[in-house]
C-alpha positions in Angstrom: -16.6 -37.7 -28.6 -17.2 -34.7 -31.1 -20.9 -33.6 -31.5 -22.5 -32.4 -35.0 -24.3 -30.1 -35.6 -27.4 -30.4 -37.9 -26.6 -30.1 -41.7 -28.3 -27.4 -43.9 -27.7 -27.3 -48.1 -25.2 -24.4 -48.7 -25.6 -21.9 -50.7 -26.9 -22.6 -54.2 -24.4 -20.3 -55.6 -21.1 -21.8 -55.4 -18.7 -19.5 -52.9 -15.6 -18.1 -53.9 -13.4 -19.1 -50.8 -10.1 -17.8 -49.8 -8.2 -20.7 -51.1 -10.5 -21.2 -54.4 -7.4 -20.8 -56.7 -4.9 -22.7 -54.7 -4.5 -26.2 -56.1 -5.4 -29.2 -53.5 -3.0 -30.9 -52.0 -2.4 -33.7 -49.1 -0.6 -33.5 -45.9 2.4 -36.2 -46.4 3.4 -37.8 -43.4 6.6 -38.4 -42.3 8.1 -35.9 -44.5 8.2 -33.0 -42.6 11.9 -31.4 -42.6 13.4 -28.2 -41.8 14.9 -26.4 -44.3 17.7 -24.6 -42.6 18.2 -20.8 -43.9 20.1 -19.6 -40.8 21.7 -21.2 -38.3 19.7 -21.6 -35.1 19.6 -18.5 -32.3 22.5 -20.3 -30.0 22.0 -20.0 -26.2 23.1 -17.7 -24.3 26.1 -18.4 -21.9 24.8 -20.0 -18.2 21.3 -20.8 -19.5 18.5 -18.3 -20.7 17.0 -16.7 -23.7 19.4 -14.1 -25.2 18.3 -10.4 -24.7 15.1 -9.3 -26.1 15.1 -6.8 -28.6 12.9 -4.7 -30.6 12.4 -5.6 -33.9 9.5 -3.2 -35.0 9.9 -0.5 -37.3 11.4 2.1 -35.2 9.8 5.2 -36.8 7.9 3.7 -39.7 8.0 0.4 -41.5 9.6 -1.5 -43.8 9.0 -5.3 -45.7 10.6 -8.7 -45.1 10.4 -11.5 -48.1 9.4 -14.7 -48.0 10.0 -17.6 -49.9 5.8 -18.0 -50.4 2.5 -16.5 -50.3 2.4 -15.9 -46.7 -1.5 -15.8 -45.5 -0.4 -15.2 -41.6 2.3 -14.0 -39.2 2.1 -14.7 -35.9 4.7 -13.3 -33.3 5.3 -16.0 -29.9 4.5 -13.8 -27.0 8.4 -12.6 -26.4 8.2 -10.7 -29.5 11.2 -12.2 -31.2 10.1 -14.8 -33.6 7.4 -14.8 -36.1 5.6 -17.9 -37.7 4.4 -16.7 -40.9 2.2 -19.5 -43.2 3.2 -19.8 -46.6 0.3 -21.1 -48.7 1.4 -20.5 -52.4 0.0 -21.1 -55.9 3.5 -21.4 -57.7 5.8 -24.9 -58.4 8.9 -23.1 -57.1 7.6 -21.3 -54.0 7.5 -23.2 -50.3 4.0 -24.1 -48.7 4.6 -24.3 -44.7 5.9 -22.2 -41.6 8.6 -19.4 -42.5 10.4 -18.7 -38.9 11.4 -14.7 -38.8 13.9 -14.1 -35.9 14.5 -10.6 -34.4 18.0 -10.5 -35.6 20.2 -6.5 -35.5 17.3 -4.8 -34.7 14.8 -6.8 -37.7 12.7 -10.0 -38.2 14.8 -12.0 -40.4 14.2 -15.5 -42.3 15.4 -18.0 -40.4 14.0 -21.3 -41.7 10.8 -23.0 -43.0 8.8 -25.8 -42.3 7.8 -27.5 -45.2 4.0 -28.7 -45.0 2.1 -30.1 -47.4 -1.9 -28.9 -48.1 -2.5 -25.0 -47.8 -1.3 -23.7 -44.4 -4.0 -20.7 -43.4 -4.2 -18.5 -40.5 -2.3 -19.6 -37.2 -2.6 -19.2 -34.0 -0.2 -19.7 -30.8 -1.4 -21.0 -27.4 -1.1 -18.0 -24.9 2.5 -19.5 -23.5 3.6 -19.5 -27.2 4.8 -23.3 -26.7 2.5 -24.2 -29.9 1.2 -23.2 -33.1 -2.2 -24.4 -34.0 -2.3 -24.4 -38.5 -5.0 -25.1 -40.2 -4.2 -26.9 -43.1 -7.2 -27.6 -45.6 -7.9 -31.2 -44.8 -5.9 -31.2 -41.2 -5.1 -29.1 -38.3 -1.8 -29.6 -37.8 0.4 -28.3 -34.4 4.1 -27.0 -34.0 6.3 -27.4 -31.1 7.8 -24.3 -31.3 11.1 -25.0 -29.2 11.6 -27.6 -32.0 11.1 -25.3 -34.7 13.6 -22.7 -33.3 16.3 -25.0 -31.8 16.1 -27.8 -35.3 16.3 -30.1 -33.2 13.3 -32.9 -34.0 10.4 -33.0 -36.1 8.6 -29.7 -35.6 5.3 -30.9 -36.3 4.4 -32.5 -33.0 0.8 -33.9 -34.2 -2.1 -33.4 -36.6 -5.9 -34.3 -37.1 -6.9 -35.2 -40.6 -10.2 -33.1 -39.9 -11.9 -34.6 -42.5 -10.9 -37.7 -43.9 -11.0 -38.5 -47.5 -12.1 -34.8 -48.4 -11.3 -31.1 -48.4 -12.1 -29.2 -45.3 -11.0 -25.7 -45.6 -9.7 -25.4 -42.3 -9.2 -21.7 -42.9 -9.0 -19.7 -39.2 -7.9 -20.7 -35.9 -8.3 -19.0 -32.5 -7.1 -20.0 -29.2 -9.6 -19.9 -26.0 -8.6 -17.5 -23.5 -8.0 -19.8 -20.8 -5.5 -22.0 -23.4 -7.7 -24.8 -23.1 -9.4 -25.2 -26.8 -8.9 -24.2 -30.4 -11.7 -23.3 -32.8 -10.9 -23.5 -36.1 -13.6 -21.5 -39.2 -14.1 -24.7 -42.0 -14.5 -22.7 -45.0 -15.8 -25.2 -47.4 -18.2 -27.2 -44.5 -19.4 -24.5 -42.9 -18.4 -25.8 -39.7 -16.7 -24.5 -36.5 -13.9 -27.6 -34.9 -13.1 -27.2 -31.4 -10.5 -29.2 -30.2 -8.7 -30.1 -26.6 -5.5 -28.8 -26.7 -4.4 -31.2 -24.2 -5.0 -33.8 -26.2 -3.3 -32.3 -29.1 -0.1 -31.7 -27.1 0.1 -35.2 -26.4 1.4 -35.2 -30.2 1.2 -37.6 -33.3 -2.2 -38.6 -34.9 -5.3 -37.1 -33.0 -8.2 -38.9 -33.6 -11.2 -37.3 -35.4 -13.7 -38.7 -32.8 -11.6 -36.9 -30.3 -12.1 -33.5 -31.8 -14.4 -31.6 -28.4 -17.4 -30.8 -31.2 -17.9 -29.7 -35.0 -20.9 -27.6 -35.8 -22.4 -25.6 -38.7 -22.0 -21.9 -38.4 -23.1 -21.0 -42.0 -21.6 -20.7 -45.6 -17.9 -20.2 -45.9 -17.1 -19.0 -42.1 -13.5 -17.6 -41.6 -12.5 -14.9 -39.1 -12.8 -15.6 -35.3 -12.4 -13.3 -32.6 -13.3 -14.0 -28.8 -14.7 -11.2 -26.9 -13.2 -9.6 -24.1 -14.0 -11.5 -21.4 -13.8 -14.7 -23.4 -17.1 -16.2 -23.1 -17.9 -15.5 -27.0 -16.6 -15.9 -30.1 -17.5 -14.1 -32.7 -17.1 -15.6 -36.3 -17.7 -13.9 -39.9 -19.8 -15.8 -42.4 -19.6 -15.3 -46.3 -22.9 -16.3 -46.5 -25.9 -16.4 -44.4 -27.7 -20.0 -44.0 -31.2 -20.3 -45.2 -32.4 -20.9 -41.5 -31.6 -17.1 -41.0 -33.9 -16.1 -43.5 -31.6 -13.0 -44.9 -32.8 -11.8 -48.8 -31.2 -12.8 -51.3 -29.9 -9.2 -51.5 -25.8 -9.5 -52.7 -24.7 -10.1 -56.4 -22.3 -13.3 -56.2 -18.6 -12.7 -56.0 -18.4 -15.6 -59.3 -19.6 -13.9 -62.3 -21.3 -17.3 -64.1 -23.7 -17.4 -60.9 -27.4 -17.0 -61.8 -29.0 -15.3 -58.7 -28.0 -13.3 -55.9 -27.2 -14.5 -52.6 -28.2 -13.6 -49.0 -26.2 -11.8 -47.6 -23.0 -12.4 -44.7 -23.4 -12.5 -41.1 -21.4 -12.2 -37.8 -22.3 -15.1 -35.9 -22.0 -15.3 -32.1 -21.4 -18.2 -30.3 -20.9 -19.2 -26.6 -18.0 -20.6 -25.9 -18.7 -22.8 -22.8 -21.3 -23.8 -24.6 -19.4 -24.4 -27.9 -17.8 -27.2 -25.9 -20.3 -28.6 -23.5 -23.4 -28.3 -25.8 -23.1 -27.5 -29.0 -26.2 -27.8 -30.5 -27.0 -24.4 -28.5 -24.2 -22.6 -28.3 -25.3 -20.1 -31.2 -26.3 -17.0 -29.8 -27.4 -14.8 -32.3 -26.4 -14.0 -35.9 -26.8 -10.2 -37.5 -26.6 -9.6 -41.2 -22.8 -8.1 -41.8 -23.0 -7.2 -46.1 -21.7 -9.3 -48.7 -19.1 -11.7 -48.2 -17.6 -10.3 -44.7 -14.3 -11.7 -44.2 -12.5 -10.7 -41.2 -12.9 -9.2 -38.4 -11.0 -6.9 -35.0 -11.9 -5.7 -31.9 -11.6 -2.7 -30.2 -9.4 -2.6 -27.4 -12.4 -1.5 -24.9 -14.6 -4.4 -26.6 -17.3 -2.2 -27.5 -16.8 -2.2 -31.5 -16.3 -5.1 -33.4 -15.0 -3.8 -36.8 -15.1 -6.0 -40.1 -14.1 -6.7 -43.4 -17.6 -7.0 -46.1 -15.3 -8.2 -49.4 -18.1 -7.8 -51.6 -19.5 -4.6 -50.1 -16.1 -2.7 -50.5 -16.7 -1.7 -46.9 -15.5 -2.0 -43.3 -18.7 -2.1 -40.8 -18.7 -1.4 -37.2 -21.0 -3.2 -35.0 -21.9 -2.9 -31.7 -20.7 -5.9 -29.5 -23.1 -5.4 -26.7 -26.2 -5.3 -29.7 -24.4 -8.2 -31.4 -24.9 -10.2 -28.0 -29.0 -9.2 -28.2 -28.9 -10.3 -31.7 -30.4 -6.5 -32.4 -31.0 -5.8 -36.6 -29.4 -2.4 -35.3 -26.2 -3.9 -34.4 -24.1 -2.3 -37.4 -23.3 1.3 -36.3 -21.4 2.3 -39.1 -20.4 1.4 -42.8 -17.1 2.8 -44.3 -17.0 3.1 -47.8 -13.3 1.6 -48.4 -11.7 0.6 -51.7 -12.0 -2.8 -54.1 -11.9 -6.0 -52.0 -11.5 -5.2 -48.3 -9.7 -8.1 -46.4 -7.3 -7.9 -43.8 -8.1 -5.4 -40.5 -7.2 -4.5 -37.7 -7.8 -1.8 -34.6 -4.4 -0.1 -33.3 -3.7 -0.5 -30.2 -4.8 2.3 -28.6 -7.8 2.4 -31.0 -7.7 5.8 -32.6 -7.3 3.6 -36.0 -8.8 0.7 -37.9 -6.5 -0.2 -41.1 -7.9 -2.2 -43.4 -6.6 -3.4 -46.7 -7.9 -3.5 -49.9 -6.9 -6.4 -52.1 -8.6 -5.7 -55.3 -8.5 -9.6 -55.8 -11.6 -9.7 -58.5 -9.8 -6.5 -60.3 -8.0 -5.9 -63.5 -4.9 -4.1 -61.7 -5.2 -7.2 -58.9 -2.0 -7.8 -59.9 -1.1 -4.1 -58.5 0.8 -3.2 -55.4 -2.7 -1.9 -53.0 -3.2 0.5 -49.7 -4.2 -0.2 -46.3 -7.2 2.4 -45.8 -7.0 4.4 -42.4 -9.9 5.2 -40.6 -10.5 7.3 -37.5 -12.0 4.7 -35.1 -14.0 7.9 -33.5 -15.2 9.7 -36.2 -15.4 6.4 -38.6 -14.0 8.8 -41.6 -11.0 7.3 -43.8 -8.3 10.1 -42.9 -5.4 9.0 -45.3 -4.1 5.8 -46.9 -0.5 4.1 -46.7 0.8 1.8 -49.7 2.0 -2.2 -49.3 2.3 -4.7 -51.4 0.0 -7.0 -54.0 -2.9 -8.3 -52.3 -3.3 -7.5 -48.2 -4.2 -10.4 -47.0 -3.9 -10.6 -42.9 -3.1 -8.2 -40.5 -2.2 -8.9 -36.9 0.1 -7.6 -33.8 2.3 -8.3 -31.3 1.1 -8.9 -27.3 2.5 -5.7 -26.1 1.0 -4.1 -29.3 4.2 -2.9 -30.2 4.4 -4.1 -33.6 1.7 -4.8 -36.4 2.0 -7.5 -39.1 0.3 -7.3 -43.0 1.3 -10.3 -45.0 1.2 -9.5 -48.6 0.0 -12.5 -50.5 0.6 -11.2 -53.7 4.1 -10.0 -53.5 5.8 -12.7 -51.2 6.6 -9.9 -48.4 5.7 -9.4 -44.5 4.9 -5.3 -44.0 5.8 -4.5 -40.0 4.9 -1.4 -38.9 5.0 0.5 -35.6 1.4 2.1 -34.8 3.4 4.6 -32.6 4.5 6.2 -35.9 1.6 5.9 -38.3 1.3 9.3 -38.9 4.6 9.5 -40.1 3.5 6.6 -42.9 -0.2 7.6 -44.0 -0.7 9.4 -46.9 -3.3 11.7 -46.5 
């Protein structure tokens, strides 16, 4: 039986979310096709995945389209298929899973799975078998031998997460130990955990069975565990009152009368996230105006994050974040218009983060990824993409890193071994 946590008034300004312009939609059951682009990968003669190959950039980068808005890509743990969700605004454009395949060296479309609602930012369980989507109003999970062999509905279950209204499911993360996904609620505020188990059992997952469901604070979306796996840390656009932040940010929607206070990271404690949730939040430290996402660095020290209405990456210490210490935030990087997507390379001499200019005239623009030196927290050179950075993640092995470009219907790899072949200083 899920637990709630105590309710608190959001913010009296109303929150620009990430999906704010997306028209609302329903998840239609029973629907769910694939929509085949390419044949399916055949087997390989006597049993066994074909060969892998590399499919990064090989010296740089270079774009693969989409038939979408792609908010996420998501590579299974072999490295040779990504799941990228499609959550667009136009008629003629697909909302659902696009399914790269390494294919001659490059991630190529494959097929999509259609799916109704706004698919947001996915996550696999660490044996790749699933994909956990939040979807708005459900949480819905793909068998991914289904989606790469065609064979079978590839949607193996979902949870309406909050029946009869629009929950913003917006993040998901995956427990290190492949036991439980959280999943940020944009519009309720609320963090969903959820038993895995129960969810691979498949069809219609009962909301009483979701593990627990508790506030977090206004507009929540990034997630990122910490090393060792006993906390999660979460971004929050908006502090709640209960924190008792100044109203010290101007709002993001220009018709708002007052400012607002402003963003936090939130800790939490995973064990307790699931056993007992109604103290599982650690601490919470003040992270600038509307913080978005967030990355850690790969020693766990630093976690490094988006502040969308700052127009500024922050670095915070973890260990501080832990103690709930005001001096947490160990640096602020002045960045350009609309910081969203980041990310720490893998051997964490860099934090890219892109600006999306998404409140600007020239939003319509192709934007940069900014490049900082994760040492000496200067930006030491910029590299172009396309129209609005939205997410960026990587591959296992760190191998390959992933920026979907919402604006311009394209997935940016890049290989962080040759980054300074691609910056522009």
């Amino acid at each position: 039986m899920r637990s709630m946590g105590e309710s608190e008034p959001s913010s009296s300004n109303q929150l620009l979310s990430e999906n704010a312009t997306i028209p609302k939609m329903r998840f239609l059951v029973g629907v769910i096709a694939l929509l085949v682009l390419l044949p399916p990968v055949p087997a390989r003669a006597g049993g066994g995945a074909p060969a892998p190959q590399r499919c990064g950039a090989g010296g740089g980068m270079y774009d693969v389209a989409v038939p979408g808005a792609p908010m996420s890509a998501t590579a299974t743990p072999d490295e040779q298929t990504v799941f990228v969700s499609l959550n667009s605004t136009e008629p003629r454009q697909l909302n659902g899973i696009a399914v790269l395949r390494c294919t001659d060296g490059r991630y190529r479309l494959q097929r999509v799975i259609p799916l109704e609602s706004q698919p947001a930012i996915a996550a696999f369980t660490h044996d790749g078998k699933m994909l956990v989507v939040p979807d708005d109003a459900f949480i819905a999970f793909v068998d991914v031998e289904r989606a790469l062999s065609g064979d079978g509905d590839p949607v193996s279950g979902f949870i309406e997460d909050v029946p009869g209204d629009d929950g913003g499911a917006i993040y998901a993360a995956v427990s290190p130990d492949n036991r439980f996904a959280f999943v940020a609620e944009e519009q309720s505020g609320k963090l969903t955990v959820i038993d895995l188990q129960k969810a691979r059992a498949g069809g219609i997952i009962a909301h009483d069975d979701i593990v627990s469901e508790f506030l977090i604070g206004n507009a929540p979306v990034g997630l990122v565990f910490s090393r060792d796996g006993r906390y999660l840390f979460a971004t929050v656009q908006v502090a709640l009152k209960r924190y008792g932040f100044a109203p010290t940010c101007e709002p993001e929607i220009a018709s708002a009368a007052a400012n607002e206070a402003p963003g936090a990271i939130v800790t939490i404690d995973v064990a307790k996230a699931v056993s007992d949730p109604s103290h599982a939040l650690v601490s919470n430290v003040a992270a600038g105006c509307h913080p978005v996402r967030a990355a850690l660095s790969p020693d766990g020290a630093t976690l490094w994050v988006t502040a969308r209405k700052s127009n500024a990456v922050l670095a915070f210490s973890t260990k501080k974040l832990l103690a709930g210490s005001a001096g947490a935030r160990i640096a602020e990087v002045k960045v350009g218009s609309a910081p969203v997507p980041i990310i720490v390379t893998p051997d964490g001499k860099y934090v890219l983060a892109g600006n999306s200019n998404r409140f600007g005239q020239a939003g319509a623009g192709n934007q940069d990824l900014v490049v900082i030196d994760a040492h000496t927290r200067a930006v030491v050179g910029r590299i172009p993409v396309g129209i609005f950075p939205r997410q960026l993640t990587q591959t296992q092995s760190g191998s390959t890193i992933f920026l979907t470009n919402y604006g311009s219907n394209t997935i940016t790899v890049i290989d962080p071994a040759t980054l300074p072949s691609v910056i522009h200083r």
